[in-house]
C-alpha positions as CSV (number, residue, x, y, z in Angstrom):
1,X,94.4,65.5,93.0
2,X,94.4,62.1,91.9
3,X,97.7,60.5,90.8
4,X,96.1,58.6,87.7
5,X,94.0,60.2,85.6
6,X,92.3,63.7,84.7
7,X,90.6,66.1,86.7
8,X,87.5,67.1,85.0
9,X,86.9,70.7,85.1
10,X,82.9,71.5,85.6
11,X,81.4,74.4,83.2
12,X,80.7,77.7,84.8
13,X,77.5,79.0,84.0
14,X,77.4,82.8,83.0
15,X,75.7,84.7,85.1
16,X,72.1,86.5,84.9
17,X,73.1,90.0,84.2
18,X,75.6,90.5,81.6
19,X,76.1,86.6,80.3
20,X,79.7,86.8,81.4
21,X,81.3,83.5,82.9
22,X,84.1,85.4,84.8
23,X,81.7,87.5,86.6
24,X,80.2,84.3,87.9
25,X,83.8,83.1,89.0
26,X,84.1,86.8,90.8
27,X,80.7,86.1,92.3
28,X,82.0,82.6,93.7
29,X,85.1,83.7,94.9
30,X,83.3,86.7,96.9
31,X,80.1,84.3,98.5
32,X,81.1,83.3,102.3
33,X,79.0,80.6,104.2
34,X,76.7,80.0,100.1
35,X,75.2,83.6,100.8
36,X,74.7,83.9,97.1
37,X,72.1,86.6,96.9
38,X,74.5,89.0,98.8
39,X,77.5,88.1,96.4
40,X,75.7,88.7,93.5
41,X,74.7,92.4,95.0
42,X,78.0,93.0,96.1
43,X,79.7,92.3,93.0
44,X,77.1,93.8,91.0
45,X,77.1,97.3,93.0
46,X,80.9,97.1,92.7
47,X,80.4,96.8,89.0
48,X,78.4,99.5,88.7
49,X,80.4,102.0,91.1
50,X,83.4,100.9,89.3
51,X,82.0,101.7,85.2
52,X,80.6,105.2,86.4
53,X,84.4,105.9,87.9
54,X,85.7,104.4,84.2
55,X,82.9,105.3,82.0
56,X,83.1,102.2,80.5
57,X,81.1,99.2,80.7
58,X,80.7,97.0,83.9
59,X,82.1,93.2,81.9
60,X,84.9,95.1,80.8
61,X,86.3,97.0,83.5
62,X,86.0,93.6,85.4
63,X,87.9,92.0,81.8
64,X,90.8,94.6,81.8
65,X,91.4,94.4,86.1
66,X,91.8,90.7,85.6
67,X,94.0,91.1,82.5
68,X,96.2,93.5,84.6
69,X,96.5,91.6,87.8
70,X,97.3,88.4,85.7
71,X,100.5,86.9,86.2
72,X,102.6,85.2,83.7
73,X,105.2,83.5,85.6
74,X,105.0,81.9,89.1
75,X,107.6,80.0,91.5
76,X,106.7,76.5,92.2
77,X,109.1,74.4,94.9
78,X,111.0,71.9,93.4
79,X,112.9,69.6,95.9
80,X,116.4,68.5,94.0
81,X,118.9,66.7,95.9
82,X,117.8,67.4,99.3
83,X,117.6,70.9,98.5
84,X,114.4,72.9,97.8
85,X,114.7,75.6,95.0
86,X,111.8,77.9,94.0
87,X,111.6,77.1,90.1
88,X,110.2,79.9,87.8
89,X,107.2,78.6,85.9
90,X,105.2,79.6,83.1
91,X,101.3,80.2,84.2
92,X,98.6,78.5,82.3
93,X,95.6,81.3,81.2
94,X,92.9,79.6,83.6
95,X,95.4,79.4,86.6
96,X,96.3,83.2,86.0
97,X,92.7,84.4,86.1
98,X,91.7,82.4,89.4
99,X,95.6,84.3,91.0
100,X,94.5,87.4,89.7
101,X,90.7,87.2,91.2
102,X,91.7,85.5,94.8
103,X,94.3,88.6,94.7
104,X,91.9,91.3,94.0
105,X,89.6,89.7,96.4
106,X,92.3,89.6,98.9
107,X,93.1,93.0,98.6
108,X,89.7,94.4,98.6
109,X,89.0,92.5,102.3
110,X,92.3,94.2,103.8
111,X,91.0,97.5,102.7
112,X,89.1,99.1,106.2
113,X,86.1,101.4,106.6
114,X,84.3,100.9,103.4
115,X,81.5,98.1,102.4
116,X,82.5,95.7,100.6
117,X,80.9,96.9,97.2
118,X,83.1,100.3,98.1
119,X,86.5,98.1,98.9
120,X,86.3,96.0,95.7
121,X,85.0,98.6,93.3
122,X,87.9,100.9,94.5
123,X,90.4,97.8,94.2
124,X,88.8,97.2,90.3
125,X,89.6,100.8,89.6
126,X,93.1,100.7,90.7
127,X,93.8,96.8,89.1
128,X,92.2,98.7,85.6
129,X,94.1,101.6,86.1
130,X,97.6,99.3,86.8
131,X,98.2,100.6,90.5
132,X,97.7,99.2,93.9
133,X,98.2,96.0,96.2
134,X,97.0,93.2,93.8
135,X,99.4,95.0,90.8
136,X,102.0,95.1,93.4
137,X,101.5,91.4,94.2
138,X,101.9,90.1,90.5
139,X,104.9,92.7,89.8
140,X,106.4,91.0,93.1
141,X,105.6,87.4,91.7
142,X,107.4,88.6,88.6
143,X,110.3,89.5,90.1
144,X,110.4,86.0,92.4
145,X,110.2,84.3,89.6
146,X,112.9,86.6,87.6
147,X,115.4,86.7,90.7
148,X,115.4,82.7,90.7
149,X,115.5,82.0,86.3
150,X,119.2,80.6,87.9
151,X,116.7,77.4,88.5
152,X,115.1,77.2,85.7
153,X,116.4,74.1,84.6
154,X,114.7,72.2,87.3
155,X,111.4,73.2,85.3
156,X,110.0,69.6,85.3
C-alpha cells in the first residue's frame, strides 16, 4: 500500500450466468494456478446443488450466506506505548464481503471426502441457514472484538 495517495480499486465484471458481480469475486477467490474454466464449474454446480437444497434462487442463496458470514467488527493491532493492544474496529461493507467469502472458502477446503462443488455447496447451505465453521468464525470475531471494547479508544 502506498504511503501517499489512493489505491484505485479495479471494476469487477459480473459474470456470464446470472450478471452478478459477487459471484465473480466467489469465482476468483475459488480459481488456483488461473484455472478459470474449473472455478466457474465449481462454483456454478455448487450454486445449483445449494438452490435445489433452498429452493430458492442460485444469486441469492450466494447473497444471504455472505450477508450471514459478514462481520461487523474486527480487531486491528494497535502498538501504544510499547505495548500492542487488539483495538475493536468497525468493518467497512467491501472489506466484510471479501472476510466473509475467504472464510466460507476456507471452510469449504477443510471439509474432507467430498468435491469441491459438494464441500462449498454444503458450506453455502449452512452460512444461509446461520450454522457452521464460517458462522462460528465471525461470532468468534465478534466476541474478540467485544472482549477488548476496553481499547477502544486507541481506534485511530
Amino acid at each position: 500500500m502506498p504511503r501517499r495517495g489512493k489505491v484505485v480499486k479495479r471494476e469487477v465484471l459480473p459474470d456470464a450466468r446470472y450478471g452478478s458481480q459477487l459471484i465473480t469475486k466467489v469465482t476468483h477467490k475459488v480459481m488456483r494456478w488461473g484455472k478459470k474454466s474449473t472455478a466457474e464449474r465449481i462454483v456454478y454446480t455448487a450454486l445449483d446443488m445449494a438452490s435445489a437444497e433452498v429452493k430458492k434462487p442460485q444469486p441469492d442463496v450466494l447473497e444471504q450466506a455472505i450477508r450471514n458470514a459478514t462481520p461487523l467488527l474486527q480487531v486491528k493491532p494497535r502498538r501504544v506505548a510499547g505495548a500492542t493492544y487488539q483495538v475493536p474496529v468497525e468493518v467497512k461493507g467491501d472489506r466484510g464481503s471479501t472476510l466473509a467469502i475467504r472464510w466460507l472458502l476456507a471452510s469449504a477446503r477443510a471439509r474432507k471426502g467430498m468435491s469441491m462443488s459438494r464441500k462449498l455447496s454444503a458450506e453455502l447451505i449452512d452460512a444461509y441457514r446461520g450454522q457452521g465453521s464460517t458462522i462460528k468464525k465471525r461470532e468468534d470475531t465478534h466476541k474478540m472484538a467485544e472482549a477488548n471494547k476496553a481499547f477502544a479508544h486507541f481506534r485511530w
